[in-house]
Each structure stands twice: as structure tokens, then as C-alpha cells.
C-alpha positions in Angstrom: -26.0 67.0 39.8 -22.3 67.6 38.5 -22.4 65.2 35.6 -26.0 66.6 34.8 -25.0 70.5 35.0 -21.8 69.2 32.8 -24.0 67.4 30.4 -25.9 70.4 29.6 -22.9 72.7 29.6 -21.0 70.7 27.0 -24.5 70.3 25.1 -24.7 74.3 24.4 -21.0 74.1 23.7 -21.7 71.8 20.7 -24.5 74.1 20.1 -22.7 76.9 19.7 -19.8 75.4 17.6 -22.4 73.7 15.1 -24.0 77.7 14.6 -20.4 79.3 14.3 -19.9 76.2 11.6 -23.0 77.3 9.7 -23.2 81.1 10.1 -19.2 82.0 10.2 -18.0 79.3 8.4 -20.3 78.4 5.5 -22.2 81.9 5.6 -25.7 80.2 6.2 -28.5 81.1 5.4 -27.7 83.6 2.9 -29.4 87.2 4.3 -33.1 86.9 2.7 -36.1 89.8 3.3 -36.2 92.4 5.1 -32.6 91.4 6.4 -31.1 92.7 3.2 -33.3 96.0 2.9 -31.2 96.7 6.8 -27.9 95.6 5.3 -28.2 98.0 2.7 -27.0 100.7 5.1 -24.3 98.8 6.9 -22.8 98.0 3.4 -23.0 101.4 2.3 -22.0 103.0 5.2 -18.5 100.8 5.0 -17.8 100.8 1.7 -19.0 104.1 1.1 -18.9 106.3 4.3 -22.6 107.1 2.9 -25.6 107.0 5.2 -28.1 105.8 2.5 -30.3 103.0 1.3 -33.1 102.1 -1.3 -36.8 101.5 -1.1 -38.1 98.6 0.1 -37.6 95.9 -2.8 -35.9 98.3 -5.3 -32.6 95.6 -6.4 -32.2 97.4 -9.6 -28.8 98.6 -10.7 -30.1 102.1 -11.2 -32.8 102.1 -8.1 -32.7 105.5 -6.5 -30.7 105.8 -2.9 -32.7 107.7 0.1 -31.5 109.0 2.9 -31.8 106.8 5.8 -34.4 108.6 8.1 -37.4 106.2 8.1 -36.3 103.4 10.3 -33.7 102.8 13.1 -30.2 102.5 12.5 -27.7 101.9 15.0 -27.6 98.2 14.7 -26.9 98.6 11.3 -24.3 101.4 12.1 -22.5 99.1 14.8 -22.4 96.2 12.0 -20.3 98.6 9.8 -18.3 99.8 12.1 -17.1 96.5 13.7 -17.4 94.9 9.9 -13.8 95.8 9.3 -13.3 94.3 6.0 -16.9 95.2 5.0 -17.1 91.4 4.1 -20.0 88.8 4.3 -18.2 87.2 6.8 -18.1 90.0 8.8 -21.7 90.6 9.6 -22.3 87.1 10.2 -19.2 87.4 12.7 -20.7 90.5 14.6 -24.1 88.7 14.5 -22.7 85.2 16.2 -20.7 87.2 18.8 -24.2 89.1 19.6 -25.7 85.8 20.1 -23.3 85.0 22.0 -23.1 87.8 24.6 -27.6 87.4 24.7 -26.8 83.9 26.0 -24.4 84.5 28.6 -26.0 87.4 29.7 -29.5 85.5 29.9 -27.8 82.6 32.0 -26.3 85.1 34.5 -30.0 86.0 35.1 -31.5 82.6 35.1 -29.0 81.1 37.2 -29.9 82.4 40.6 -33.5 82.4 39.2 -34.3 78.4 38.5 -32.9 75.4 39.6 -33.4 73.3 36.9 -30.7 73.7 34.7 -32.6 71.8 31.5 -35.4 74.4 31.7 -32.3 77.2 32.2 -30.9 75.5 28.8 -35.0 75.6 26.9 -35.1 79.1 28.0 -31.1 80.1 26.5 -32.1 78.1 23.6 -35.3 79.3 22.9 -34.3 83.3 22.7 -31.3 82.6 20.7 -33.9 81.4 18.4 -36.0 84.0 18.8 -32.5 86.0 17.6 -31.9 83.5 14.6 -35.2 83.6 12.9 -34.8 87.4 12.7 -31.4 87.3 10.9 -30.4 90.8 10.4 -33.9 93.0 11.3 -32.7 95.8 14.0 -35.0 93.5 16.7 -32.1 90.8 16.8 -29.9 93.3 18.3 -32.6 95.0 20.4 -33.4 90.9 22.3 -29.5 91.5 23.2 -30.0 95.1 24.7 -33.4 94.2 26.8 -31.6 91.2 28.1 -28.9 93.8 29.3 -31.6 96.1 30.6 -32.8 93.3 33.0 -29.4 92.8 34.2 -28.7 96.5 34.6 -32.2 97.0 36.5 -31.2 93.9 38.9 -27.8 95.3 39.5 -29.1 98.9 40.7 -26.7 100.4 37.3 -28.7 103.6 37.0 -26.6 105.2 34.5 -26.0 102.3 32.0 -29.7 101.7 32.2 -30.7 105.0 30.6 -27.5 104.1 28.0 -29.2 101.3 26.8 -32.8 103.0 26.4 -30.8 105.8 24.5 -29.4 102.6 22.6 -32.9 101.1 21.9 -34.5 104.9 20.5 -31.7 104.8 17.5 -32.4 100.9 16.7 -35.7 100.3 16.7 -38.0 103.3 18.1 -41.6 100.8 18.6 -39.4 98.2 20.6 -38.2 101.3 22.9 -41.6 101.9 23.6 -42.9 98.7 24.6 -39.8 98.5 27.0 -40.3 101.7 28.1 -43.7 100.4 29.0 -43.2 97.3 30.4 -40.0 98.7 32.6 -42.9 101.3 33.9 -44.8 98.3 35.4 -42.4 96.0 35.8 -39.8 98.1 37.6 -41.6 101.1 38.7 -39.8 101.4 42.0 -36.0 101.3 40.5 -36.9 103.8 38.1 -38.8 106.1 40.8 -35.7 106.0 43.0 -32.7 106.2 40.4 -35.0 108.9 38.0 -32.0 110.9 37.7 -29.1 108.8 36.8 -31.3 106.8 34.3 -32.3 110.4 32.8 -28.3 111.5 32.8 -27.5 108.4 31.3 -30.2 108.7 28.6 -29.5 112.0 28.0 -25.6 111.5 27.3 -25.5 109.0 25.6 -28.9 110.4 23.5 -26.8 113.3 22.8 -23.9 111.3 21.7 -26.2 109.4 19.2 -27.9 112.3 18.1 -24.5 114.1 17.3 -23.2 110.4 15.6 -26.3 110.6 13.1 -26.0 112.4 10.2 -29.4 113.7 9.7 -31.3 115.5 12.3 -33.4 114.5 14.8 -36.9 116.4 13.1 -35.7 114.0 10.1 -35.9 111.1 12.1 -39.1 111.7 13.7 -40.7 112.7 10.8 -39.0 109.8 8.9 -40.7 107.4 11.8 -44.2 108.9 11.1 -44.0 108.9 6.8 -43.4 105.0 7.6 -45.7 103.7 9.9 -48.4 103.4 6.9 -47.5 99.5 7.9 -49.8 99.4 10.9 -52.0 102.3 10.3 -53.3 100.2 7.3 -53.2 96.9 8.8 -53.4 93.8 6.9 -56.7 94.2 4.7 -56.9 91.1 2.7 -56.3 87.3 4.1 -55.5 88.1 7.8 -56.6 84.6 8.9 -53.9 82.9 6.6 -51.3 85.9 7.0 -51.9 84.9 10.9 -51.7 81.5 10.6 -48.2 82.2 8.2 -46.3 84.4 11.0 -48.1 83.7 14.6 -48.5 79.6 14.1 -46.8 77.9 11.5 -44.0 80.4 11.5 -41.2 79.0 10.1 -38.1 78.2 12.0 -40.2 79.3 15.3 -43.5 77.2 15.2 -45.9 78.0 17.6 -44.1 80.7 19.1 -47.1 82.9 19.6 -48.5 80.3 22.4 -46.0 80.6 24.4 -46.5 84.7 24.2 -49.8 84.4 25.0 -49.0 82.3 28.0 -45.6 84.5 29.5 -48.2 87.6 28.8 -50.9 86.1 31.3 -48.4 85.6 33.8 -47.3 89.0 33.7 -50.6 90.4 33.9 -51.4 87.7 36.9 -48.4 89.5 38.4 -49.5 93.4 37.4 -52.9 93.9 36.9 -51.9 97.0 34.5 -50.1 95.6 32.1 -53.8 94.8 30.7 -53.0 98.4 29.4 -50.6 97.2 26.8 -53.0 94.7 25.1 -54.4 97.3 22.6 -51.1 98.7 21.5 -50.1 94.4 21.7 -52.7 94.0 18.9 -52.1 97.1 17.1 -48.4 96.3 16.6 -48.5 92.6 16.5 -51.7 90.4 15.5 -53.6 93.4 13.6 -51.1 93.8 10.8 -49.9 90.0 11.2 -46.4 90.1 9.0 -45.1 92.8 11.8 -44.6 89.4 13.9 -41.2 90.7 14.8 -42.5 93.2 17.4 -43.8 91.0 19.4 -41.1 88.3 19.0 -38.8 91.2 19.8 -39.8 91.8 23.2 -40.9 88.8 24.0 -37.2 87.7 25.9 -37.6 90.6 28.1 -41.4 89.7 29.5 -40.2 85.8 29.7 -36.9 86.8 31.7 -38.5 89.5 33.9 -41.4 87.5 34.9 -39.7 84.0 35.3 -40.3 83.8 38.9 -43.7 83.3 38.2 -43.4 81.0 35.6 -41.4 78.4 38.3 -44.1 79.1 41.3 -46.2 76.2 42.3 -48.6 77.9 44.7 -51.2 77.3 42.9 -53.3 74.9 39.9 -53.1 77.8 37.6 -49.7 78.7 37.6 -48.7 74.9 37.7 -50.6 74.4 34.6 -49.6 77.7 33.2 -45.9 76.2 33.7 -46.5 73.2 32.4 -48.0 74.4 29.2 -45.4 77.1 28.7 -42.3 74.6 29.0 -44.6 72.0 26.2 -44.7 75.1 23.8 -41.6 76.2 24.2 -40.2 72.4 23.9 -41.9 72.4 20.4 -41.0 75.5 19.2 -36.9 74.7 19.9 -37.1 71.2 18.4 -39.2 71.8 15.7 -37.4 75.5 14.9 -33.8 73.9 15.3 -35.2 70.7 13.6 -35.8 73.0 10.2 -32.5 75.3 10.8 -30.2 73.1 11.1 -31.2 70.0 8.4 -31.9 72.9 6.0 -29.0 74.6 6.3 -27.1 71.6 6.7 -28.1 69.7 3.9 -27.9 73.2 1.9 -23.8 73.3 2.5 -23.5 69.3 1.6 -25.8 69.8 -1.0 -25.1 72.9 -2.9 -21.8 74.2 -0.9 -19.9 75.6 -3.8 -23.1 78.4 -5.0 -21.5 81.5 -3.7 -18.2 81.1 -5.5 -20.3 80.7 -8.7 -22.9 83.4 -8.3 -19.5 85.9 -7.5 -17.6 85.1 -10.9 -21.3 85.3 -12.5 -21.8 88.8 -11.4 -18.6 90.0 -11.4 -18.0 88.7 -15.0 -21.1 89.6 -16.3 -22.0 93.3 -14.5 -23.1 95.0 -17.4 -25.1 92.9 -18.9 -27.5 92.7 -15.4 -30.2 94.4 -14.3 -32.1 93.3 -11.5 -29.5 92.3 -9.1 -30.2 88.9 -6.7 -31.0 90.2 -3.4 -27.4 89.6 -1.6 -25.5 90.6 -4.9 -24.2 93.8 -3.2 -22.9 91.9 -0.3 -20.1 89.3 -2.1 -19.6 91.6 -5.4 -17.5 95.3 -4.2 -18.3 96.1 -7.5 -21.8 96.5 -6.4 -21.5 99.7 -4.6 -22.7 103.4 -4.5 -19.6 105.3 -5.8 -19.4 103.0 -8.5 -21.5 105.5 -10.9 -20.9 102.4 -14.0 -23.4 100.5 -11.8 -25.7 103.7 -12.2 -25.8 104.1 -16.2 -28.4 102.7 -18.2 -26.8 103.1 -21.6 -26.1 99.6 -22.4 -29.4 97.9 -22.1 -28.6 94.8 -19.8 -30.3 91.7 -21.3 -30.0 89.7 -17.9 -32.1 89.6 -14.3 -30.4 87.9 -11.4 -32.7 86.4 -8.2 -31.9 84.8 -5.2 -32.8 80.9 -5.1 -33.7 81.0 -1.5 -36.7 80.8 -0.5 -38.1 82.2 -4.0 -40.1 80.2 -6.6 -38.6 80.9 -10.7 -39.4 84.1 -11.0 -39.3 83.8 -14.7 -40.4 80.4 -16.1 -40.7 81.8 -19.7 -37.4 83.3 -19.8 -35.3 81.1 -17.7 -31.7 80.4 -18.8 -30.5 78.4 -16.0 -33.0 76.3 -14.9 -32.1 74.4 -12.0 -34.1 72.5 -9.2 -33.0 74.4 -5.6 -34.9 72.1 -3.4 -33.6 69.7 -0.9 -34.1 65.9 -1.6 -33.4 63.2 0.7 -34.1 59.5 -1.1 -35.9 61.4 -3.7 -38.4 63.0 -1.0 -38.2 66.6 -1.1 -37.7 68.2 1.9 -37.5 71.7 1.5 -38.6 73.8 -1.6 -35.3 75.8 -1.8 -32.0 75.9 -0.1 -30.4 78.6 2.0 -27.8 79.0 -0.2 -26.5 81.5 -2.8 -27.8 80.1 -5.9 -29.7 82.7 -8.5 -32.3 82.6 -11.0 -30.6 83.9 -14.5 -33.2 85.5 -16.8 -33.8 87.6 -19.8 -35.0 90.7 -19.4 -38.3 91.0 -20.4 -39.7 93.6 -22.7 
């Protein structure tokens, strides 16, 4: 039993060293969707002391800023603050340390919950990859604080409960809902007898937020309702495939929707009224399908608070619930590590030396561009809001810069640099682009 509990120790060591390679290290993958639309705040908040960002898409020089009302921010706050140099480096930094903290936290919990140590290690593994397919999105940083409110509801601390639900309202108001749900049926008694030290924790530390943010909170609220045309419209148009895309084949997390489906039946086998979440489940997850990270962002907190269930063998159903849980999850951490790390890996053997490049391209070449590649304000300070050069349109840039990953030429016609960004391995391609920071260089069109 001590070589075994050893073994597995010294296996998420060398899993953790390999990530801080990649992420710290080598700055992989380079931050890619909605990621970058979050980081736009964090980077102009450090660089700038301005609490702004752009519209959704918008990587024009001269794209308008908004005020930052229409979405959580305190993850993206917390990343400035602690991203001292303001670097790329730094939020990937912040990020790992995050990771970090979820697991230890998580093991505390599981410890004195499961005996098997292997299915202690699936479990760690599987939320931190739960964190890693989310990058930078607020709900990375919200797995970390409902892992926390588990602990703080086992340890009886009242007070720092109602911090972190204060905590949760500024970073992603949807997720504090569900929590707030689930924590109702999950914890109903705790809550009933510390009411008042959750509420005074809450309440400070909502205050303290409140007073931190530096719009009001009518702003916010009205912000949160002027953007939830997301769900209220739904996905229209190719829901099977847009399904299939985020709930099944999911990339980096295959199949991860299974083993929801089967960690939600064993909470309901546990509490009958947890039924009552499944229409606001669908409405925020399966109905509008690329909203995926809802459920994946809440999914830890259902899996750790209900893991005593998971491990009973009372009965047929729960032994077969078990058993298919722990082959889902298996698939989803083999599979989702398999692509991460031989993508990213073979992207810093491969094409290791982009980033450099791409720098001295955009730095050299600033006026002359127009769309800027989607990470382009995060390795060029000359990319920034108080820069008003940036802002002119009196030279008539000839150029448009995209990100390589994960995006086909955007400009096959105009292409100046064309280059292949897959991933070959004895002339088999492997992947269709690296996670690098190569760009697309094209004329502007007219």
C-alpha cells in the first residue's frame, strides 16, 4: 500500500511538472476563443488601470472599447492584479498556481472520502481537465472556488462560505446560481443553522467587491440582462452537430457529458429535488449547446459533494452507476490528456521559435496592420489602450494578422506567408494546426 500510494504520488508530481513545462515554460497553447475576449480586461486593466474591453470578435486596431458591465470580472481582475509584469507569462503563472491549489484542495476532500487512491488520482486528474480545457473563461477560476465551498461547508467556516458566494456573483453570476442551488439541496441544514454568518460573510465581502468595481451595481445587472441574448435565443440552426461538437466529441474532454449525466443521477438518487434543476440544466447547457462551459463548470462541485454515493455498493444500480462513471471518466482523461499533451508537445518541438517571430513581425510592422491575430495585444506593449497611434486610421494599413491555431487560412487569395500549421508525424497529419503562435499575414482586402 506504501509503494502503491507512492507510485501515484510521484505520478501527479511528473504530471504537474510536465503542465508547468508546457504552460509556464513554453506558454502553451497560445490563449484561443473566448479566452482572449476575458483577457482583454486583465491586460487592460494592468497596462492601462482601465476597466474596458471590446465586443466579442472585434481584433481591429481601431475596434471601439466598452465598458466592462456585461459579464463577470473578478477572475479577470485577480489575473491583473497578481500579473505583476502584465506579461504572457504571468497569466499562465497565476493560472498553473490555480490549478494547483483545485488539486490539493480536491485531495484534502477525497482523502477521507475513498480508499482507493487510483480513483482519488482519475477524480484530481479529471477536474484539472475540466480547468485546462477552459483556458482563461471566468468558469476555470469558479471549479477552484466551488471546490473551496465544499471544503468550507465540511469544515462548519460559516463566514468564508458566504466570502466565496460573494466571490462567485463578481465572476461568473449563472455559475453562482447553480451553486446557490445545489448548496440549497445539498447542504440545506449547514446553511439553515449558520444563516447568519454565511449572510455577514456575503454581505462584507459583497460590499468590498461592490466598492472595488468601478461601475455600479444597476450597470452590472443590467449589463447581465443586455447579454443573455445567448440562451434566450438558443441554438437555431444545426443543434444535433453543435451537440455532438461540445457535449461528445469535445475536444480535449471527449465524452465528458456522460459522465454528467451519470454524477447528476446519483445526486438526484440522493435528493429527490434536485429534479428541479433539470429545466434550468437544459436551458443553460444542452439547449444552446456551445454554452458547454456551464455545465462543465459546475460539474466538480456535484462529483465532489456526492462522491459517497458514487463509491456505495449497496446495491446493482449504484454498482453499475460506479462502474460506468469510472469507464467514462477513464476515457475522457486518456483521450483529453492524449490530445493536450502530444499537441502541445509536438507544437514546441515542432514550431517552438513562432512567438519570437510573430513579436518582431508586429512590433516592426504596427502601422501597416489592421486586423490584429487574436493574442497580438498580449506579447506586443505596443498594443495597448493609451497608445492613441494604435487608434488612427490615417495610414491605410495594407496588412491583416490571424492566429494559426486552431484556424483554417483565412485568406487563401491574399495570402503572403503561406505556411502549413499542421502537425505531421511520418508524413501523417495529426492535428490540423498547432497551439502555437504562428499568424496568417494577408492583404487587406478591398
Amino acid at each position: 500500500m506504501i509503494f502503491k500510494t507512492a507510485f501515484l504520488k510521484n505520478i501527479l508530481l511528473l504530471f504537474f511538472f510536465v503542465l508547468f513545462l508546457i504552460q509556464v515554460i513554453f506558454l502553451m497553447p497560445s490563449p484561443y476563443g473566448d479566452s482572449v475576449w476575458f483577457l482583454k480586461l486583465s491586460f487592460n486593466i494592468c497596462r492601462d488601470n482601465l476597466f474596458v474591453g471590446t465586443r466579442t470578435g472585434e481584433e481591429l486596431r481601431y475596434s471601439e472599447n466598452i465598458n466592462w458591465v456585461n459579464h463577470g470580472w473578478l477572475y479577470q481582475y485577480l489575473i491583473a492584479k497578481f500579473n505583476y509584469f502584465c506579461s504572457l507569462r504571468g497569466i499562465f503563472l497565476f493560472n498553473f498556481i490555480i490549478l494547483i491549489f483545485t488539486s490539493l484542495v480536491s485531495f484534502k476532500i477525497l482523502n477521507k472520502k475513498e480508499n482507493n487512491q487510483a480513483l482519488t488520482l482519475l477524480v484530481i486528474l479529471f477536474i484539472s481537465l475540466l480547468q485546462i480545457s477552459l483556458q482563461f473563461r471566468p468558469e476555470f477560476f469558479t471549479i477552484f472556488i466551488s471546490i473551496l465551498l465544499i471544503f468550507a461547508y465540511e469544515k462548519n467556516y460559516s463566514f468564508i462560505t458566504g466570502c466565496l458566494f460573494a466571490v462567485l456573483f463578481y465572476c461568473q453570476p449563472t455559475i453562482f446560481c447553480f451553486l446557490g442551488l445545489f448548496s440549497l439541496l445539498f447542504y440545506f441544514k449547514k446553511i439553515f443553522k449558520n444563516f447568519i454568518k454565511i449572510s455577514l460573510g456575503f454581505f462584507i465581502f459583497f460590499i468590498l467587491l461592490t466598492y472595488i468595481y468601478p461601475y455600479s451595481l444597476s450597470d452590472y445587472l443590467i449589463g447581465l440582462t443586455n447579454n443573455s441574448g445567448t440562451w434566450v435565443n438558443g441554438t437555431k440552426s444545426n443543434w444535433l452537430n453543435d451537440f455532438y461538437t461540445y457535449y461528445i466529441k469535445s475536444n480535449f474532454t471527449p465524452l465528458w457529458f456522460f459522465s454528467f449525466v451519470i454524477i447528476l443521477i446519483t445526486s438526484i438518487h440522493k435528493n429527490y429535488f434536485v429534479l428541479l434543476s433539470l429545466p434550468f440544466l437544459y436551458f443553460f447547457g444542452p439547449r444552446t449547446a456551445m454554452s458547454n462551459y456551464v455545465l462543465i463548470g459546475i460539474m466538480p462541485f456535484l462529483l465532489i459533494s456526492q462522491y459517497n454515493l458514487i463509491v456505495e455498493k449497496n446495491s446493482l444500480f449504484l454498482l453499475i452507476k460506479k462502474k460506468l462513471f469510472i469507464f467514462f471518466l477513464i476515457s475522457t482523461v486518456f483521450v483529453g490528456y492524449g490530445q493536450y499533451f502530444s499537441r502541445n508537445i509536438l507544437s514546441i518541438y515542432f514550431f517552438h521559435n513562432e512567438l519570437a517571430k510573430t513579436k518582431n513581425f508586429i512590433n516592426g510592422n504596427l502601422n501597416e496592420i489592421r486586423h490584429i491575430p487574436t493574442f497580438g495585444f498580449m506579447i506586443s506593449e505596443k498594443i495597448k489602450l493609451n497608445n492613441q497611434e494604435i487608434k488612427t486610421y490615417n495610414m491605410k494599413p495594407s496588412l491583416d494578422l490571424f492566429s494559426v491555431n486552431g484556424l483554417i487560412n483565412p485568406c487563401p487569395s491574399s495570402n503572403l506567408n503561406f505556411i502549413d500549421p499542421a502537425i505531421y508525424i511520418y508524413n501523417r497529419k495529426i492535428f490540423n494546426s498547432n497551439a502555437g503562435y504562428g499568424i496568417w499575414i494577408c492583404k487587406v482586402s478591398n
